[in-house]
SEBA-646563 format. One record per residue (C-alpha): z, y, x; residue in three letters. Coordinates in steps of 0.1 Angstrom, whole numbers, plus 5000, padded with zeros to 4 digits. Layout:
BEGIN
ZYXALA ...
//
This chain:
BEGIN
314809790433UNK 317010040411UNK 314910300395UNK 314410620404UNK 317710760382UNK 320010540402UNK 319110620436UNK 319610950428UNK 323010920414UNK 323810710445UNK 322510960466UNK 324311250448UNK 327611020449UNK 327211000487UNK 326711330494UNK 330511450480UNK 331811220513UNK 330211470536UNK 330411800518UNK 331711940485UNK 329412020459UNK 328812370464UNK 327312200498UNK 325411980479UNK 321212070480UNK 319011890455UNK 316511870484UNK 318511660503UNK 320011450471UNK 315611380468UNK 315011290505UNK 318211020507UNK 317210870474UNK 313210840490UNK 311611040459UNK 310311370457UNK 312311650446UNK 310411720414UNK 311311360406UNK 314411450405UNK 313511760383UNK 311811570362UNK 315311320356UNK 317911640354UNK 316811920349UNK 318912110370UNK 322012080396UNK 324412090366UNK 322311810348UNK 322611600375UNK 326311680379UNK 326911600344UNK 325111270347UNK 326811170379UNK 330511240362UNK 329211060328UNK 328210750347UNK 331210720365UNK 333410740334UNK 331210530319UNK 331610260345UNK 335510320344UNK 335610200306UNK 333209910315UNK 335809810342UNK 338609870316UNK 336609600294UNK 336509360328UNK 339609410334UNK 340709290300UNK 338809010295UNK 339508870324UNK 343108890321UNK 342808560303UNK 343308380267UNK 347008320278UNK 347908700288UNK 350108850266UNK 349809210251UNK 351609310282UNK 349709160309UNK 346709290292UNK 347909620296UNK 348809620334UNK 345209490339UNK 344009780321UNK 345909980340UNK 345609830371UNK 341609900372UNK 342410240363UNK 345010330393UNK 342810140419UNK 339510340409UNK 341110710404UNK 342410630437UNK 339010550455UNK 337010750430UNK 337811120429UNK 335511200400UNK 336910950376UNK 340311090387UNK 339111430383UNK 337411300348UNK 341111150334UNK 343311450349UNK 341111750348UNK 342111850379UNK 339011880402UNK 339612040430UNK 337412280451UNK 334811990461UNK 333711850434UNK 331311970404UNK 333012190377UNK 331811990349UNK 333911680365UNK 337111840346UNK 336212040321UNK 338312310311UNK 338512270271UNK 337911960251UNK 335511920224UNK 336511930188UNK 337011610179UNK 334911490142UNK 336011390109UNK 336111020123UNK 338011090154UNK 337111140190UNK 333211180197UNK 331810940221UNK 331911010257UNK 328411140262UNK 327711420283UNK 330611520299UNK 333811360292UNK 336911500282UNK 340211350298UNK 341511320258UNK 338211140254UNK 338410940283UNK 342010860274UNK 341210750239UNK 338210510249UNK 340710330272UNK 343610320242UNK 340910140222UNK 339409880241UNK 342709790249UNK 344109810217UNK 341009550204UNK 341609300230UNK 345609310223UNK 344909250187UNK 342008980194UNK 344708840219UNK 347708830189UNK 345008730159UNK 345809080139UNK 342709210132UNK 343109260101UNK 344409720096UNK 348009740088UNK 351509820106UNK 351009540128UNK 347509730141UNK 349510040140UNK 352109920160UNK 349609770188UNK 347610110188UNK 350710320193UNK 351710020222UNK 348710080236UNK 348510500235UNK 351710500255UNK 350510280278UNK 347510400285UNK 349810780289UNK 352110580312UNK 349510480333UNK 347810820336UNK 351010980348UNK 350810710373UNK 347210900381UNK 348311230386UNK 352011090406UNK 351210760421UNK 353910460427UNK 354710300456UNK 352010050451UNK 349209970418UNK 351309630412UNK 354509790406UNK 353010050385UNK 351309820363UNK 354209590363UNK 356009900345UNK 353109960318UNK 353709590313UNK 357209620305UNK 357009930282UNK 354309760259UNK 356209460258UNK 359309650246UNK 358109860220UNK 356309560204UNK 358909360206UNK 361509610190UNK 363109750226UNK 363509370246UNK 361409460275UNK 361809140289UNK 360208930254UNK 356508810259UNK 354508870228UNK 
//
């Protein structure tokens, strides 16, 4: 049976079907995940705590999906089709999930919690982006997905070793991963041909500008 923090996420996912968050009473989040509501107290803190948790663990299952979604593209994808997997996971779960689409764009909408977009991003460290803890940022988010599919196109062409060549996949890889968010906030006619595009684009500016060449 899930523990206690997972019905009540589930619970607090359901209830933005039915109203918006503003709607949203932790009384009733309690009673349709079967604990008491100081149980769920006890796990958040507050409505914004449980917001924030509820927005951090869907972005967090978006980047696990990302990872999925690359693996399984197989040993014999190249950096292109590993890119319109990526991509394809994305488009299908913004479109069915409105706080991850909220979480990439930052556009939230009147229903949903105000910490699923957040207004300003944090400052980033010394070593680059901070995790995505908390609440994520749609930079953050967008830098998570540029790097897990940057790893698995280099694992894919045996270049992990730093240098141009890693350069020129992480750059392949940042403008696909912008490509496919654009697709986010303006969808194609259908996920396939949108990936199919993100495809084309990495294939072309690892390749030199032949769209068409495999790599």
């Amino acid at each position: 049976m899930p523990a206690a923090r997972e019905l009540l996420l589930d619970a607090a996912y359901a209830a933005l079907d039915r109203r918006p968050w503003s709607g949203v009473r932790m009384v009733d989040v309690a009673v349709a995940a079967g604990v008491s509501r100081q149980t769920l107290y006890n796990e958040f803190g507050s409505k914004a705590g449980l917001a924030r948790a509820l927005v951090r663990r869907e972005a967090d299952a978006l980047l696990a999906g990302v990872e999925r979604a690359l693996a399984e593209a197989g040993t014999t994808a190249d950096a292109g089709d590993r890119c319109a997997a990526a991509a394809g996971w994305i488009l299908r779960t913004a479109r069915t999930n409105p706080l991850v689409r909220a979480a990439l764009t930052g556009c939230r909408g009147e229903r949903l919690p105000v910490v699923a977009a957040p207004a300003v991003p944090s400052p980033r460290g010394p070593s680059g982006p901070a995790p995505v803890r908390g609440t994520p940022t749609p930079w953050a988010l967008a830098d998570g997905i540029r790097d897990r599919t940057a790893r698995a196109v280099t694992a894919g062409l045996g270049r992990a070793e730093p240098g141009p060549a890693a350069e020129k996949v992480q750059w392949a890889c940042e403008a696909a991963v912008r490509l496919t968010l654009s697709y986010v906030l303006a969808p194609a006619a259908s996920h396939e041909e949108a990936a199919g595009q993100v495809a084309r684009l990495v294939r072309a500016l690892l390749s030199g500008g032949e769209g068409d060449s495999t790599i």
